[in-house]
MARTORFI-820781 format. One record per residue (C-alpha): x, y, z; residue number from 1; residue in three letters; chain. Coordinates in steps of 0.5 Angstrom, whole numbers. Example, Ala and Ser with C-alpha at 12.3 -4.5 7.8 and 13.67 -1.06 7.14 Angstrom:
% residues 2
east; north; up; n; res; chain
25; -9; 16; 1; ala; A
27; -2; 14; 2; ser; A
***
This chain:
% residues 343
east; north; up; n; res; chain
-87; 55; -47; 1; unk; A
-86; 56; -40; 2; unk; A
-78; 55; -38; 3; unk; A
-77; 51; -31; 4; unk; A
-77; 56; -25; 5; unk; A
-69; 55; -22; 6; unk; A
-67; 53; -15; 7; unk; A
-66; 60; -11; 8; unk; A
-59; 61; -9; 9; unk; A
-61; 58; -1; 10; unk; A
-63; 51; -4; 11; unk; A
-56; 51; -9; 12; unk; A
-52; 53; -3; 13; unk; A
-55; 48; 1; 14; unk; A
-55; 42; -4; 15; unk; A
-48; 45; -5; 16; unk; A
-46; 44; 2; 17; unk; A
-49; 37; 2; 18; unk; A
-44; 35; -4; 19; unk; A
-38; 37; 0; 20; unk; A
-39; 34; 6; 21; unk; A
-41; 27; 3; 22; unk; A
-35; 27; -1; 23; unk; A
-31; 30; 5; 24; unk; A
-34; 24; 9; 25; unk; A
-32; 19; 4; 26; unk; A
-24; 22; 4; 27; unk; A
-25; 22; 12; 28; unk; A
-25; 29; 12; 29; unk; A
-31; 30; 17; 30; unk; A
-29; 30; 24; 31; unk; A
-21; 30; 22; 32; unk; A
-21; 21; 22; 33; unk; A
-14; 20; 18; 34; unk; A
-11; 15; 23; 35; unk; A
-14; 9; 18; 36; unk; A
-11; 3; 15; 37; unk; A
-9; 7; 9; 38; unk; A
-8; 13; 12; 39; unk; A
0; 17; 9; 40; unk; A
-1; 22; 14; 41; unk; A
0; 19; 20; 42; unk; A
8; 15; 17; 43; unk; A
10; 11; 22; 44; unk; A
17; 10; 20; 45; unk; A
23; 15; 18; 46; unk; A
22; 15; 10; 47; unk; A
14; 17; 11; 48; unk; A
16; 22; 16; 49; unk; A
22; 25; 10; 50; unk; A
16; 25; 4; 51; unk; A
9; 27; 8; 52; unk; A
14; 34; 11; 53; unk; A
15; 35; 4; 54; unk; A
8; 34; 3; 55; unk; A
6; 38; 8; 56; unk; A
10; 44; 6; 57; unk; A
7; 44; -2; 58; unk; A
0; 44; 1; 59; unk; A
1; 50; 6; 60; unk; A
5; 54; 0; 61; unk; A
-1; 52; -5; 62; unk; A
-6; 54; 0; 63; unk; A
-2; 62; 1; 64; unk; A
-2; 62; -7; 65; unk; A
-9; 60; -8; 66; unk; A
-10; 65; -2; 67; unk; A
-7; 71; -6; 68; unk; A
-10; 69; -12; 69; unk; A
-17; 68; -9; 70; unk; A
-17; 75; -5; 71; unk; A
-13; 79; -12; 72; unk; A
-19; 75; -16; 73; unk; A
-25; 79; -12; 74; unk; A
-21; 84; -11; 75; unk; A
-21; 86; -18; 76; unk; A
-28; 84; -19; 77; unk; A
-31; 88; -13; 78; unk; A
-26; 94; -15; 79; unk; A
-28; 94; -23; 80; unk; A
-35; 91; -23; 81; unk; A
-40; 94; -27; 82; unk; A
-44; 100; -25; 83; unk; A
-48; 105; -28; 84; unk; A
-45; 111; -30; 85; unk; A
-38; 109; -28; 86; unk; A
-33; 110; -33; 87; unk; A
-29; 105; -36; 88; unk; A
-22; 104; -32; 89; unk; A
-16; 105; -34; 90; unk; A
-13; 101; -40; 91; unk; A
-6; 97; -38; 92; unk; A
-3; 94; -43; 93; unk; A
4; 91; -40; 94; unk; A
7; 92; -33; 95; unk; A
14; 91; -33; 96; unk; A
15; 91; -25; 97; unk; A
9; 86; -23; 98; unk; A
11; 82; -30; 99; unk; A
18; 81; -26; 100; unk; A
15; 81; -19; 101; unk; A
11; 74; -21; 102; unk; A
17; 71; -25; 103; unk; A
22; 73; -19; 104; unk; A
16; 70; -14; 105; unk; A
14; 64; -17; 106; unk; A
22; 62; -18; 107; unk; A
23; 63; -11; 108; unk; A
17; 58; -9; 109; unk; A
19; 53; -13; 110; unk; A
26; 53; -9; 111; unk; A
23; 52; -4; 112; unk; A
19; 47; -5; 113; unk; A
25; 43; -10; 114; unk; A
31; 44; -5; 115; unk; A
28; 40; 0; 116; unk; A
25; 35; -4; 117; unk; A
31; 35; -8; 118; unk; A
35; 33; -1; 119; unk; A
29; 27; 1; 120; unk; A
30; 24; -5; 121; unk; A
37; 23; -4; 122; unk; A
37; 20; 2; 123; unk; A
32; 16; 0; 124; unk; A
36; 13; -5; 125; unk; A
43; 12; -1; 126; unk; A
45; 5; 0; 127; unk; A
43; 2; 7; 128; unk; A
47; 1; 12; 129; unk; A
51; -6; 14; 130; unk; A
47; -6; 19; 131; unk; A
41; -6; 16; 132; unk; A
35; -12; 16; 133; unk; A
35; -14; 8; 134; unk; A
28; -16; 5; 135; unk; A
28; -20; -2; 136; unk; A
20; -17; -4; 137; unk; A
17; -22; -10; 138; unk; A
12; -19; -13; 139; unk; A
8; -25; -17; 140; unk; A
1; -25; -21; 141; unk; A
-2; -24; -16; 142; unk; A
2; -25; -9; 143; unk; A
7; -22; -5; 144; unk; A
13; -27; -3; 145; unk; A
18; -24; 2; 146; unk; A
25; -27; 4; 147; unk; A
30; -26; 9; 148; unk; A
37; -28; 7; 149; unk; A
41; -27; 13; 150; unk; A
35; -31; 17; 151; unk; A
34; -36; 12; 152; unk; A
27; -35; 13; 153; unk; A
21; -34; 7; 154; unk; A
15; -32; 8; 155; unk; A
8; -30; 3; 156; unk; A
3; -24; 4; 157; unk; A
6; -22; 12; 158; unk; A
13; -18; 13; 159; unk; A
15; -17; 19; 160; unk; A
20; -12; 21; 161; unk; A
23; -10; 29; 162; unk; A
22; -4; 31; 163; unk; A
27; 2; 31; 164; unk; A
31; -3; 26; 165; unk; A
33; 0; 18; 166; unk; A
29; -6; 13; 167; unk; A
32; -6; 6; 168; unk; A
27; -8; 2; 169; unk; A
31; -10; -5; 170; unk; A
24; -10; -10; 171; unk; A
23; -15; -16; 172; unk; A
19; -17; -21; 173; unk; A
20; -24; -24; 174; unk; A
12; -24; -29; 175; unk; A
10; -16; -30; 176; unk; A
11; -9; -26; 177; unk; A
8; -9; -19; 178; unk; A
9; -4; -14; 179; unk; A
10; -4; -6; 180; unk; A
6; 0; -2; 181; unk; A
5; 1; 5; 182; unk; A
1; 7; 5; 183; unk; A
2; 8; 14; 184; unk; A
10; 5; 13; 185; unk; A
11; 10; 7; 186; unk; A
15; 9; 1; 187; unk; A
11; 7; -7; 188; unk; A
16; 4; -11; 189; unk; A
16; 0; -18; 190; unk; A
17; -8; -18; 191; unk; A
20; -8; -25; 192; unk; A
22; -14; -28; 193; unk; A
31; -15; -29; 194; unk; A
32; -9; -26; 195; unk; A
32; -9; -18; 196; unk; A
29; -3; -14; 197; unk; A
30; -1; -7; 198; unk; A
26; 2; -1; 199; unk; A
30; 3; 6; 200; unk; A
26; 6; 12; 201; unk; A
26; 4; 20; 202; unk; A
20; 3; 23; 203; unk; A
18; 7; 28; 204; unk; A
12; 5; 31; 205; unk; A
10; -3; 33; 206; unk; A
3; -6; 29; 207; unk; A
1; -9; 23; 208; unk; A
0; -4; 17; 209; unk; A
-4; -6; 11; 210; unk; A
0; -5; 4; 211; unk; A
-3; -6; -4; 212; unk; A
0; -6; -11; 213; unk; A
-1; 0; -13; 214; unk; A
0; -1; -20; 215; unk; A
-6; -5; -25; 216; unk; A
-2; -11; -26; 217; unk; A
-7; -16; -29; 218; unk; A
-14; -19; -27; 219; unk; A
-13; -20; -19; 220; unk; A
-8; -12; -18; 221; unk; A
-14; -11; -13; 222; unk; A
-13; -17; -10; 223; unk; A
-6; -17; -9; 224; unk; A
-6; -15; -1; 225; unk; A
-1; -16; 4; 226; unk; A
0; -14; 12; 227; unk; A
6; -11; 15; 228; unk; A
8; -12; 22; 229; unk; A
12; -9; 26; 230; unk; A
14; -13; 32; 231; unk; A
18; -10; 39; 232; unk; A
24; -13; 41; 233; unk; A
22; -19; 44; 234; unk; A
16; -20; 39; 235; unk; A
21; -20; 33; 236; unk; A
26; -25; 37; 237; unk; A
20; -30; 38; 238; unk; A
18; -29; 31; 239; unk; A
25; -30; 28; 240; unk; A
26; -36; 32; 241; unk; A
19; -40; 30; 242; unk; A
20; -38; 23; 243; unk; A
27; -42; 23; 244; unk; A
25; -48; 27; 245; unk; A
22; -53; 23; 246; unk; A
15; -54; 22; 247; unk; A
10; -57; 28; 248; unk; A
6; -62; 25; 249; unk; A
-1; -63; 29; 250; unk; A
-2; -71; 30; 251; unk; A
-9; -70; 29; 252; unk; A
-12; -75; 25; 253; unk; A
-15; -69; 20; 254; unk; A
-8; -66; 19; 255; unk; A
-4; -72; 18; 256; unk; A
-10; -75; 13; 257; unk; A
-8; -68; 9; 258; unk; A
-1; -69; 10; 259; unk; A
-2; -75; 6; 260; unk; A
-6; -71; 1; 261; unk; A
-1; -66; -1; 262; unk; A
4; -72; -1; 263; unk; A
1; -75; -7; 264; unk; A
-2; -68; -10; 265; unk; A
1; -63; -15; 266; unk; A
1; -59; -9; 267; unk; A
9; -61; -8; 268; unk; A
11; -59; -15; 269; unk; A
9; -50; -14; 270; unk; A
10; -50; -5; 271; unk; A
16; -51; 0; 272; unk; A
14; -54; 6; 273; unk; A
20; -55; 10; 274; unk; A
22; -63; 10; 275; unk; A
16; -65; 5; 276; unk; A
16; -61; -1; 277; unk; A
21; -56; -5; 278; unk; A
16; -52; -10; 279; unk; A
18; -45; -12; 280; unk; A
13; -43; -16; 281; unk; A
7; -42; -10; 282; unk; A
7; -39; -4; 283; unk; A
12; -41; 1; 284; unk; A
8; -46; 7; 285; unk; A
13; -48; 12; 286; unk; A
10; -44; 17; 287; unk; A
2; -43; 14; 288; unk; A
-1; -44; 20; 289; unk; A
2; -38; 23; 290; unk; A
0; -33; 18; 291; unk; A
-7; -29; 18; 292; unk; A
-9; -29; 12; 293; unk; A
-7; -32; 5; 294; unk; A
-9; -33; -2; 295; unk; A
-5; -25; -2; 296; unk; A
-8; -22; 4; 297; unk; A
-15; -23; 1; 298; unk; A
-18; -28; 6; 299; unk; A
-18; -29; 14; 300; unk; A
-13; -36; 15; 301; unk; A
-19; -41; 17; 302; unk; A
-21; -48; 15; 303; unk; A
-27; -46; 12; 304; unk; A
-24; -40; 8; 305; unk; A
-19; -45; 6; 306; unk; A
-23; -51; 5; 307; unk; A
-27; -47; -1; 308; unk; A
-20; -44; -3; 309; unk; A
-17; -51; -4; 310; unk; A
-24; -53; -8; 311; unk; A
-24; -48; -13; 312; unk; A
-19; -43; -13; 313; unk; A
-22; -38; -19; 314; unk; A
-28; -37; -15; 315; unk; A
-25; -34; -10; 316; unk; A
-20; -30; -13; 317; unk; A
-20; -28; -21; 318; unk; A
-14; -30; -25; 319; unk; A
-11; -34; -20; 320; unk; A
-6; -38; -22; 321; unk; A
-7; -43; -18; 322; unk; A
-10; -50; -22; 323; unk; A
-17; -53; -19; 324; unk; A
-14; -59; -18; 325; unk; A
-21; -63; -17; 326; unk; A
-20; -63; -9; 327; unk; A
-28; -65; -5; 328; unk; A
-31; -63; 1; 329; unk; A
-26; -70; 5; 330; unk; A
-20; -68; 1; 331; unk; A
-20; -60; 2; 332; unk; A
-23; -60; 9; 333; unk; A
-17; -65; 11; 334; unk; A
-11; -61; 7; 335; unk; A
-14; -55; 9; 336; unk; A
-13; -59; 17; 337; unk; A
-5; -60; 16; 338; unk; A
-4; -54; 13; 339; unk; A
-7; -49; 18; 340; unk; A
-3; -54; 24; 341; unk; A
4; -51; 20; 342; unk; A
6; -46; 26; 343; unk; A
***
């Protein structure tokens, strides 16, 4: 039986390196494009800064150990290899001095990489300061609900912060553990239900930034998105001041046909609109129409997304606890029309 003829060594290292580059293309590695969406490496607030440093400073040390080690592994394998008629080496049973040399080495290594991260981690857990903005976060099945006690403001899916300011992020859970992550923001931490984690940072850099549940939290964990912007002074004062002010309501005939809907619904038993309804199982809406995005920061604010969104919720997103309320094309277009002109 005749064996299959192998690749030669020129085909193997040229489908090797293809490997590498497809998956180095699919990390972001080929070209260094790492300013993405939901890139850790480029933290734009002082919490990310303290964790990518210890980052940095465990990658270069692992890089000198796998460098050390490498270059000791070839020597040893160039030095010993098998040559005809050499002798066989030396037989070295126990060394006492490199025995103590490595465990003294690798002690020191890892002072240096737990000293530091010892001191970051803290930091981050020291108290805010009075003068820190609070943030209540609720991660809910499968949305994020966000709530400024001192602005009376609440908000779903959308945090805004004012650049240059500490957040204090106070985290709860009120159905099952979530996690808050806003990968460019830094900072990963746990929505647990009765207990209350925290997160303090200060944002650096004005933009919006994307941020994910980062713990499998039932059907729809994919789907639970959100956005995070930062706004400069001057954005982050008018932000305040819409989301204080009541709601306008559009005069359209559309709108106020969609107004009358949600007045008669089941809608006004799960949403808070500001002088129509006080639900508080859903999503706060007072001020939807201002949002870009809903239904956890899965679809683009638009009266065509929402009309279908209205229509059949489960469709749009698995698991939803939202129920199908039996809402037609008239109906669903005349809701979609008031909630859109709430800004």
């Amino acid at each position: 039986m005749s064996q299959r003829p192998r690749p030669s060594p020129r085909v193997a290292a040229a489908l090797l390196a293809v490997v590498v580059l497809v998956l180095a293309s699919g990390c972001g590695l080929v070209g260094w494009d790492w300013d993405t969406k939901m890139t850790t490496v480029h933290p734009k607030s002082d919490f990310g800064k303290m964790t990518h440093e210890i980052f940095m400073l465990i990658s270069w040390t692992t890089l000198v150990i796998f460098i050390v080690v490498e270059a000791g592994l070839l020597y040893v394998c160039y030095r010993f290899r098998d040559r005809p008629g050499a002798a066989i080496p030396r037989q070295v049973h126990g060394h006492t001095p490199l025995e103590i040399g490595w465990t003294v080495a690798f002690a020191v290594i890892l002072l240096i990489i737990g000293i530091p991260t010892i001191r970051v981690i803290f930091k981050t857990q020291e108290a805010p300061a009075a003068t820190a903005l609070r943030v209540d976060v609720g991660g809910r099945q499968w949305w994020w609900e966000f709530k400024y006690p001192d602005l009376k403001v609440t908000t779903a899916n959308e945090v805004h912060l004012p650049v240059g300011q500490t957040v204090a992020f106070h985290l709860y859970a009120p159905d099952v553990i979530h996690s808050f992550w806003i990968p460019q923001l830094g900072g990963k931490r746990d929505v647990v239900p009765h207990r209350v984690n925290r997160i303090i940072l200060t944002p650096d850099t004005p933009g919006e930034y994307i941020g994910q549940c980062a713990e499998y939290c039932g059907m729809s964990h994919a789907n639970m998105r959100f956005r995070a912007i930062v706004h400069d002074k001057a954005g982050w004062d008018q932000w305040v001041a819409n989301q204080q002010a009541a709601p306008v309501e559009s005069q359209d005939p559309a709108a106020q046909k969609g107004r009358e809907i949600f007045g008669q619904s089941a809608c006004v038993g799960c949403h808070t609109i500001q002088g129509v309804s006080a639900g508080v199982l859903g999503p706060n809406l007072t001020h939807f129409g201002s949002r870009k995005t809903f239904a956890g920061g899965l679809y683009p604010a638009t009266a065509e997304n929402l009309a279908k969104w209205i229509e059949n919720p489960d469709h749009m997103k698995p698991g939803v606890l939202m129920p199908n309320l039996g809402m037609k094309s008239e109906q669903s277009q005349a809701l979609a029309a008031f909630l859109l002109s709430l800004k």
